[in-house]
C-alpha positions, 0 to 999 in steps of 0.5 A: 500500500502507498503513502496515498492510499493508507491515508485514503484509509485513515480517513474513511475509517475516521468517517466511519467512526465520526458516522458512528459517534453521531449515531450514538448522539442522535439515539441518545436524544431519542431515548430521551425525547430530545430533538438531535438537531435541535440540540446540534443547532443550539451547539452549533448555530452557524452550521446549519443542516448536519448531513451526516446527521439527517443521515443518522437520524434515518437509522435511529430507532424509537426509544422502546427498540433502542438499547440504553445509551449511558451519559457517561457513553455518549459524553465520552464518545463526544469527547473523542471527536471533540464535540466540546460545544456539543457535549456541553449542551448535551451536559446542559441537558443531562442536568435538565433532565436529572429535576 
């Protein structure tokens, strides 16, 4: 394999993993009866429509299908993209939720 395409490589394995980290975001809002894109454009106002996003939001399940994604996971998960504005808003939401 040449320089070209490991690095063709790196990439789309880091897409895939962004598409995954996304997924996890978008399912934890429907667990918990938020609007994913409600919460990306609080994060991220200037951004507009999140393709990767919509794209997420076709395959998440209703909360009664879906499996329990932990606070604790999806912050995590957020951090390791750097979602740091998203995390805190998510975080916002998390104390919301606790009342």
């Amino acid at each position: 394999m040449d320089k070209k395409e490991v690095e063709k490589r790196i990439v789309e394995n880091y897409q895939k993993e962004e598409n995954m980290m996304i997924l996890v975001f978008a399912q934890w809002c429907i667990n918990h009866d938020l609007d994913p894109l409600a919460l990306y454009t609080k994060a991220y106002p200037n951004q507009g429509n999140n393709p990767a996003l919509l794209q997420a939001l076709e395959l998440t399940v209703s909360k009664e299908e879906a499996g329990e994604i932990s606070n604790e996971t999806l912050l995590g998960v957020l951090s390791l993209f750097g979602n740091d504005d998203l995390a805190f808003v998510v975080s916002e939401e998390m104390e919301r939720l606790k009342d």
